[in-house]
DRENPAZA-648645 format. One line per 3 residues: number of its first residue (from 1); for each residue x, y, z of N, C-alpha, C, O, CB. Coordinates in steps of 0.02 Angstrom, whole numbers, plus 32768, in hexadecimal, padded with zeros to 4 digits. Each point is the difference from the previous one (the first is absolute). Glycine has a CB too. Layout:
// residues N
NUM	X:Y:Z:X:Y:Z:X:Y:Z:X:Y:Z:X:Y:Z ~ ...
//
This chain:
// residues 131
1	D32A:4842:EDF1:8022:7FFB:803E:7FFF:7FB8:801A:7FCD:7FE0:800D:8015:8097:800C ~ 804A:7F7A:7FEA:7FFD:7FB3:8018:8020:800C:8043:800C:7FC8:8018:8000:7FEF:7F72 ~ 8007:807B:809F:7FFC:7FF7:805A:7FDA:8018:800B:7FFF:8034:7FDF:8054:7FC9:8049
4	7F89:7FFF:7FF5:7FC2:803B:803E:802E:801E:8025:8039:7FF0:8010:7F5C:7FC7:8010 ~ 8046:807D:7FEC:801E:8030:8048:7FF2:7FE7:8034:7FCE:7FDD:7FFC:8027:8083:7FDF ~ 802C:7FA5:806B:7FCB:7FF8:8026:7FBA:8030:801B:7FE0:7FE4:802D:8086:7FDC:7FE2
7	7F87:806E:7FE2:7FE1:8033:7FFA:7FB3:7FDD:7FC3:7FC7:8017:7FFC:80C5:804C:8024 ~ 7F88:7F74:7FC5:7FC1:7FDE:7FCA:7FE7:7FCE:8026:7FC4:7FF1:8004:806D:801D:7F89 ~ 8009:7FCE:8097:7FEE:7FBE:802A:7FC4:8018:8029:7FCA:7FE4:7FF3:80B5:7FE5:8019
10	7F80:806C:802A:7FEC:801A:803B:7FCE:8018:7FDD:7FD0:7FFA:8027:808C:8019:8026 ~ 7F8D:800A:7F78:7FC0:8013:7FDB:7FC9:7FC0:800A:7FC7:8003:8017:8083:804C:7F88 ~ 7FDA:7F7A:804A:7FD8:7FC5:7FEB:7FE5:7FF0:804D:7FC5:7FFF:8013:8088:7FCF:7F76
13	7FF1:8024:809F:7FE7:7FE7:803F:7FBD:8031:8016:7FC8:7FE8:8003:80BB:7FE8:8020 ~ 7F82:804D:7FE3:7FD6:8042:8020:7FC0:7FF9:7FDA:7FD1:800D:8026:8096:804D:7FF2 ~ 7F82:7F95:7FA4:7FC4:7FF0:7FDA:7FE4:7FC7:801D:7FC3:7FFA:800B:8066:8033:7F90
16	8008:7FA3:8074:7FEA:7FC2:7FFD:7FE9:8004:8053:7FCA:7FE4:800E:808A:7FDD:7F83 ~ 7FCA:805A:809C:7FF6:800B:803B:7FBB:801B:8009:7FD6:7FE7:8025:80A0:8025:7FE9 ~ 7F7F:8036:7FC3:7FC3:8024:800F:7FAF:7FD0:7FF4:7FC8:8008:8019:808E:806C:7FBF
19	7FBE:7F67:8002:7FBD:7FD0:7FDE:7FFC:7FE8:8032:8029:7FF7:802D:7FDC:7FEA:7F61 ~ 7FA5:800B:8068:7FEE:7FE7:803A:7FE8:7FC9:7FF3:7FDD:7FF3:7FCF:8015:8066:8061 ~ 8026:7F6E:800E:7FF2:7FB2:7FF1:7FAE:7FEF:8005:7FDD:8029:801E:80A1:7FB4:8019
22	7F64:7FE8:7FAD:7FBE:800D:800C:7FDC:7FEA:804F:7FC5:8006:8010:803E:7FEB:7F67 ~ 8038:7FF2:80B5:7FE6:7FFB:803B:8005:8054:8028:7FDC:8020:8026:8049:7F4B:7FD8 ~ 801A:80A0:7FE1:7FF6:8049:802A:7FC6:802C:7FFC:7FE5:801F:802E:8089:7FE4:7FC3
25	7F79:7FF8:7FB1:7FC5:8023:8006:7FBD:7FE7:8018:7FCF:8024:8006:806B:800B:7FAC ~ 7FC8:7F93:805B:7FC2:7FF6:8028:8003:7FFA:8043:7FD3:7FE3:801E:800B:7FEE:7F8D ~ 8049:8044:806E:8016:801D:8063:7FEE:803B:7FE5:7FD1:8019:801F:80A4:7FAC:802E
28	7FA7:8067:7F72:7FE3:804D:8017:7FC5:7FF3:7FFE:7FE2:8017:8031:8068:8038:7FA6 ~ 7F88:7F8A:7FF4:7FD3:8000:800F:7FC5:7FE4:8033:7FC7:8012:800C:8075:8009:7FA1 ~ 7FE4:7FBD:8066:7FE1:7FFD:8043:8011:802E:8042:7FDC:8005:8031:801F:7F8D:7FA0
31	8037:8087:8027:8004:8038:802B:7FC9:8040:7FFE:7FE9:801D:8032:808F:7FBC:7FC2 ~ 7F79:8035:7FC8:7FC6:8028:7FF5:7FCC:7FF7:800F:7FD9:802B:8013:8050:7FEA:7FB2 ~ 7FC8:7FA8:8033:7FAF:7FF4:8010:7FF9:7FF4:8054:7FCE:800D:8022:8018:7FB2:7F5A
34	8052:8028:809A:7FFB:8009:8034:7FFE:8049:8045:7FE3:8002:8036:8043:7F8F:7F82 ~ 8006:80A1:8024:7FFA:8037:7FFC:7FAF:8025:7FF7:7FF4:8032:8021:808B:7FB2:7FBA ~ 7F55:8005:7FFD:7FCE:801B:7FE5:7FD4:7FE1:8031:7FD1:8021:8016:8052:7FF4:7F70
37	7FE7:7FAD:808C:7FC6:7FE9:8034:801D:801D:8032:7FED:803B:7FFE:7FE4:7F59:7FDE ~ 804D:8066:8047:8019:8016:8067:7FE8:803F:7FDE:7FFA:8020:8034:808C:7F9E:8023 ~ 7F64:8077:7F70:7FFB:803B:8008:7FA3:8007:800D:7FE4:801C:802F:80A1:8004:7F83
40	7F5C:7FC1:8019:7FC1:7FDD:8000:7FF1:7FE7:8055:7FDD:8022:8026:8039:7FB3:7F4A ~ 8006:7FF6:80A2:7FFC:7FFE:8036:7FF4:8031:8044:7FD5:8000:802B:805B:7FB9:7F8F ~ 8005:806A:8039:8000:8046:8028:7FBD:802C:7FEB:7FF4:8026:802F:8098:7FDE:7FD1
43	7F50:8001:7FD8:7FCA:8031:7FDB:7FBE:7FE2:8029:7FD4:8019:8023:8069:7FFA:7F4F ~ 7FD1:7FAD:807A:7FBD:7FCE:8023:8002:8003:8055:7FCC:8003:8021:803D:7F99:7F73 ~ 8036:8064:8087:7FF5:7FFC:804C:7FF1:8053:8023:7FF0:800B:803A:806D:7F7C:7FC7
46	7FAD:80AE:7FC7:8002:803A:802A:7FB1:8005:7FF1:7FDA:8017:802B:80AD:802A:7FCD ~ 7F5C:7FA1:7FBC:7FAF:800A:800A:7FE7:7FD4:803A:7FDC:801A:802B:8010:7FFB:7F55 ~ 8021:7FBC:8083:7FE5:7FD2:803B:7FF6:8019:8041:7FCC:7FFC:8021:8069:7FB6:7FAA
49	801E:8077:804C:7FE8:8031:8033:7FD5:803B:8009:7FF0:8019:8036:8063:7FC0:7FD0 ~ 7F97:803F:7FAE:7FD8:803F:7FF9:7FC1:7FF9:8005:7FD7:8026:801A:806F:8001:7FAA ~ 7FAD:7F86:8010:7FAE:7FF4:7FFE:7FE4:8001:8046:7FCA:8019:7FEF:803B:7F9C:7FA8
52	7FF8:8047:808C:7FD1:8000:8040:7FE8:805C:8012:7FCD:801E:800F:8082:7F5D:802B ~ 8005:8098:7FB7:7FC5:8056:7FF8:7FF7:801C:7FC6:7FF4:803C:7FFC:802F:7FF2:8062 ~ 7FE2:7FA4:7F65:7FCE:8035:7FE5:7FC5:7FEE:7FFB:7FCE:8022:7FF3:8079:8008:7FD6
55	7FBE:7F87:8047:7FA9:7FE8:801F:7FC7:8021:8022:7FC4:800B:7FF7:8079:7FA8:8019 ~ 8008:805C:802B:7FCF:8031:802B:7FFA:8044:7FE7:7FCD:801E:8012:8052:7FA8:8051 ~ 7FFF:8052:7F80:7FFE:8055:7FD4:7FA1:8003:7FCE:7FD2:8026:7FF5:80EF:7FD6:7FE1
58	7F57:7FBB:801D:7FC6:7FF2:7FBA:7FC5:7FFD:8030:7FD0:801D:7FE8:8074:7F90:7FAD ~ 7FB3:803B:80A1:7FD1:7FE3:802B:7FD7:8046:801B:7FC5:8010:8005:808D:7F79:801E ~ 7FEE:8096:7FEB:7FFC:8047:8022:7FD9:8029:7FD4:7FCC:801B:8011:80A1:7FDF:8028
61	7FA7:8008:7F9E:7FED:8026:7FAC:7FA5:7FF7:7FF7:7FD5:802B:7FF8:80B9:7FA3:7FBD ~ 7F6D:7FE1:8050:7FBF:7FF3:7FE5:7FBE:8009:803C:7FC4:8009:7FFA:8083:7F9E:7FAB ~ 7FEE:8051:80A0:7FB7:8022:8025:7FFA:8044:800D:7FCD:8013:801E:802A:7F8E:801C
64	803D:8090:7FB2:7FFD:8045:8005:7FC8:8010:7FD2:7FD4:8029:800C:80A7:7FEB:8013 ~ 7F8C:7FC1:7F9C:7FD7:801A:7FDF:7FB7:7FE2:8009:7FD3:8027:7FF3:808F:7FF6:7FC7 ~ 7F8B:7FA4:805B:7FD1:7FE7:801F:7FDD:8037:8039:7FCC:801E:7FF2:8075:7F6C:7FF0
67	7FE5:8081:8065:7FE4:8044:7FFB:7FF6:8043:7FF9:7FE3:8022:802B:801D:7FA0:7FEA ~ 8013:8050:7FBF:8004:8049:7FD3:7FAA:7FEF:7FD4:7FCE:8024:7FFA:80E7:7FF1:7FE9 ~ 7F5B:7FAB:8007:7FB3:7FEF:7FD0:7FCD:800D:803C:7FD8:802E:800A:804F:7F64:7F95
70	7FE4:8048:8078:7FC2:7FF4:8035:7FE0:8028:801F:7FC5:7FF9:800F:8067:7FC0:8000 ~ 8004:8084:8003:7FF5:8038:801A:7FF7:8039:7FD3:7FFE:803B:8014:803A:7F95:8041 ~ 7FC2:8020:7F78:7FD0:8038:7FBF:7FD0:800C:801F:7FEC:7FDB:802D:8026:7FFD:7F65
73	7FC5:806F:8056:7FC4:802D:7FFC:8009:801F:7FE4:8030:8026:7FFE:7FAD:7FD9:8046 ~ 7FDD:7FF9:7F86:7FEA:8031:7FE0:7FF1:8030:801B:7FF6:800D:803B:7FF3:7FB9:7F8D ~ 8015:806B:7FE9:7FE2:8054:8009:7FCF:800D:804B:8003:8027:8030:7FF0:7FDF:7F36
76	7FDD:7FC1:8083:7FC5:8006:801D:801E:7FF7:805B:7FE8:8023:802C:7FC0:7FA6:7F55 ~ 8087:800A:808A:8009:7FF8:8048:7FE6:7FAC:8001:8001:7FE3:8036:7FE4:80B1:7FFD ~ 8007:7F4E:7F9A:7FEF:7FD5:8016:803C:7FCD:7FEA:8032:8016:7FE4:7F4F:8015:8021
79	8077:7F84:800B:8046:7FDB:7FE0:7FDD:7FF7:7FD7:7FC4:800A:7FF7:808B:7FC1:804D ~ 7FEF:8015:7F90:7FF3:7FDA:7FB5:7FCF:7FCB:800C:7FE7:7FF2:8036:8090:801D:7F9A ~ 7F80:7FD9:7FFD:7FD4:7FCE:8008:8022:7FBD:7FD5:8016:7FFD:7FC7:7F7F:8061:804A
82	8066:7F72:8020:8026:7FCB:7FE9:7FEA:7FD7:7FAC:7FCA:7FE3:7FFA:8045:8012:8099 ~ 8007:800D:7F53:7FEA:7FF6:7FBF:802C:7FBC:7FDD:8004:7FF4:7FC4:7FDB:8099:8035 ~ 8040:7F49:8040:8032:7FDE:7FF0:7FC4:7FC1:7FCC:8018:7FEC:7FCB:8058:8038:80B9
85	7F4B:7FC5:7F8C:7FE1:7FD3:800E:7FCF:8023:7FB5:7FE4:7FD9:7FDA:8035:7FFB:80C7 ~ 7FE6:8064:7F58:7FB9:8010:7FC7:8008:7FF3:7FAD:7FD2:800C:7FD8:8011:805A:807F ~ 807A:7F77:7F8F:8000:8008:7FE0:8024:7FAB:7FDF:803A:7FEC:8005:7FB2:80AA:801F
88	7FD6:7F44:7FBC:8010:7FD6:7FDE:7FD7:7FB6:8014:7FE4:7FFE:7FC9:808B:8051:8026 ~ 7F7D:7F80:802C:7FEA:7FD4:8004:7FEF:8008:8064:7FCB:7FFF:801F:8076:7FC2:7F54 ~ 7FED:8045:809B:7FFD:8019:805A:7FBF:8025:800F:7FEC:7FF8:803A:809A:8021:7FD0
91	7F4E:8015:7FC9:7FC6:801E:8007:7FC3:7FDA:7FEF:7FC6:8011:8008:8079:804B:7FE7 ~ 7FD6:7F74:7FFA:7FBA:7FC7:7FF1:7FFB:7FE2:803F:8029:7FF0:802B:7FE7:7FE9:7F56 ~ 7FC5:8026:807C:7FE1:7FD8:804B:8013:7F9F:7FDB:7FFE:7FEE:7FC5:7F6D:808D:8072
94	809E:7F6D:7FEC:8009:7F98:7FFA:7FBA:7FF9:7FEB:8000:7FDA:7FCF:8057:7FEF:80A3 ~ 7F6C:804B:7F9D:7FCD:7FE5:7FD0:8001:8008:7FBC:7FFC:7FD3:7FD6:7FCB:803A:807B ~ 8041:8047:7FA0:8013:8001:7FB8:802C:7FD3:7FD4:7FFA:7FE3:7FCA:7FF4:807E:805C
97	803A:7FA6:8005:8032:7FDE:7FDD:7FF9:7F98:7FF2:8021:7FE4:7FD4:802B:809F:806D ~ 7F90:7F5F:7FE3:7FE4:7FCC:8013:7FDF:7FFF:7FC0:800C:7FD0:7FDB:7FF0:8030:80A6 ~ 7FC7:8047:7F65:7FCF:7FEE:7FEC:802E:8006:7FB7:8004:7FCA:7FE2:7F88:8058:807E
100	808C:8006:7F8A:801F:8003:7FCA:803B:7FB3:7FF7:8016:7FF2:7FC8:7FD2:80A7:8045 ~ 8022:7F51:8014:8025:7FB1:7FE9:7FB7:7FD2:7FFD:7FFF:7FC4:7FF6:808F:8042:8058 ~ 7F4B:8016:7FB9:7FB5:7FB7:7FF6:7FF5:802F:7FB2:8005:7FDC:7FCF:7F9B:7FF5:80D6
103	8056:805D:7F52:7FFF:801B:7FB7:8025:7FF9:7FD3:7FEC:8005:7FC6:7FED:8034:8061 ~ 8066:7FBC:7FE7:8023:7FF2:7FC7:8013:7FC2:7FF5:801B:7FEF:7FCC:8002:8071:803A ~ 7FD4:7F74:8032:7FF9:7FA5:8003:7FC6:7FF5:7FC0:8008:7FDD:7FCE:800B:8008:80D3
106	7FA5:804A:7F72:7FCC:7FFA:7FCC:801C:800F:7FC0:800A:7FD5:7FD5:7FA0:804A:8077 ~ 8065:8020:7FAE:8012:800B:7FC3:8030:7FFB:7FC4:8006:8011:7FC5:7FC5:8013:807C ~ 8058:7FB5:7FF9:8039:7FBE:7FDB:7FDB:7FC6:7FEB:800C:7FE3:7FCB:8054:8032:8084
109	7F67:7FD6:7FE7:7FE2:7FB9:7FDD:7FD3:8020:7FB8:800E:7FE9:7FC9:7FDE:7FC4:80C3 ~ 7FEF:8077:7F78:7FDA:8022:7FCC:8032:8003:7FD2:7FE2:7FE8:7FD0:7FCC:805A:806D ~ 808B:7FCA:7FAF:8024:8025:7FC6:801B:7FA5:7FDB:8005:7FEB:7FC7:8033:80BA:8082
112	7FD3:7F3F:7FF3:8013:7FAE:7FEE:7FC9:7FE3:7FDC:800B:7FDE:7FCE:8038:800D:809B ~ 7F80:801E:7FAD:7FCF:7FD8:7FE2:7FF2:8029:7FB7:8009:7FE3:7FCA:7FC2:7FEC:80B2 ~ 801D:8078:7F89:8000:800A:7FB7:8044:7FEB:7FDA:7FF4:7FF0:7FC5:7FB8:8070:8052
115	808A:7F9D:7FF7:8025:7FF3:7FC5:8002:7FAC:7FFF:8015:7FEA:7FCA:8037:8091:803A ~ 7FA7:7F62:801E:7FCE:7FC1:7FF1:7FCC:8005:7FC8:8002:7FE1:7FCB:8008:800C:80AD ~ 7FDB:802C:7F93:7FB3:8005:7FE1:801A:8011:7FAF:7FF9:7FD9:7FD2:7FB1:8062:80AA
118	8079:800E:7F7E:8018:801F:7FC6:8032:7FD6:7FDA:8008:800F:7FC5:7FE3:805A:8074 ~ 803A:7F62:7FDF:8020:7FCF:7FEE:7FD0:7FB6:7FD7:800C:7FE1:7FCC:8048:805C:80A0 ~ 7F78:7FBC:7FC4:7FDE:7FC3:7FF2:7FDD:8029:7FC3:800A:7FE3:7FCB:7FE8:7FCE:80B4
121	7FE1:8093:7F79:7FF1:8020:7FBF:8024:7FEA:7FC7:7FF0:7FD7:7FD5:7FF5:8084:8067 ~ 804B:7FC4:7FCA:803A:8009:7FCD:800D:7FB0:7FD8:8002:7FF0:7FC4:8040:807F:8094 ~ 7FC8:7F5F:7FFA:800C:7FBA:7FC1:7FCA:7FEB:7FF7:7FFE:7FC4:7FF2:8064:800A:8027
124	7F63:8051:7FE9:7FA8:7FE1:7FF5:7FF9:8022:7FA0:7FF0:7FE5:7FCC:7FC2:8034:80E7 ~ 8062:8028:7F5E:7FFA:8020:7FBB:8035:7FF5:7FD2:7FF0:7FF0:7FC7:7FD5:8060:806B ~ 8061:7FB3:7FD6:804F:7FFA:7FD1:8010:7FA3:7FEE:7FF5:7FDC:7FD0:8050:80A9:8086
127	7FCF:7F74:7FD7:800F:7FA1:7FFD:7FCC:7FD9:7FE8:8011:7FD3:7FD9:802D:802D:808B ~ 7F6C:8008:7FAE:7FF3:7FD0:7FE2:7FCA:7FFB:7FCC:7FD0:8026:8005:805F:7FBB:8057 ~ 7FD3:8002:7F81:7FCE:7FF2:7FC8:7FC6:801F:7FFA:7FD1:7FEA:8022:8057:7FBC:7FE4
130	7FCA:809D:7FC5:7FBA:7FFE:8009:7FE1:7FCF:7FC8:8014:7FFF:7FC6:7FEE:807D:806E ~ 7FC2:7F57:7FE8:7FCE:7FDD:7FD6:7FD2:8018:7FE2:7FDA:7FDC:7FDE:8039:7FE5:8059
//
């Protein structure tokens, strides 16, 4: 065929029309990301307005249960017994604990000097000359 229709012409135009230039696609794409933040945006300002109550919800929460604890009794009628303090270094009295850093100050210098000693052995017997 050496004429076109016009009906082939209007095909071509219409392809060439549909492609997209590369500035156009980077407006869509900046249209998207911009799209994606003002939406982000919107997410962040409705928490912003929420955090203050669920602050107070959480606040609310932790002294209900503060006193619900507090106000335990046992079987017996009597309260619990605070036990926050009996378990781990908090039950040593500061002398103990005083006296045990002067013990292990000692028994750090003691362990230094024998392996002094067991050292100076070793190159007394091994290294040097017996006559």
């Amino acid at each position: 065929m050496i004429f076109r229709s016009k009906n082939d012409s209007l095909k071509t135009r219409a392809k060439s029309s549909k492609q997209e230039t590369p500035f156009e696609a980077r407006r869509r794409e900046l249209a998207e990301q911009e799209a994606s933040l003002k939406a982000a945006t919107a997410r962040h300002e409705s928490f912003i307005k929420k955090a203050p109550k669920i602050a107070e919800e959480i606040q609310k929460k932790q002294r209900e249960n503060f006193l619900h604890n507090a106000s335990r009794i046992d079987s017996r009628g009597q309260s619990l017994p605070d036990d926050r303090y009996l378990h781990g270094d908090a039950a040593v009295p500061p002398r103990a604990r005083r006296r045990d850093r002067q013990q292990g100050k000692l028994l750090f210098f003691l362990l230094i000097a024998g392996l002094f000693i067991s050292a100076w052995w070793a190159w007394q017997t091994l290294f040097q000359p017996a006559f």
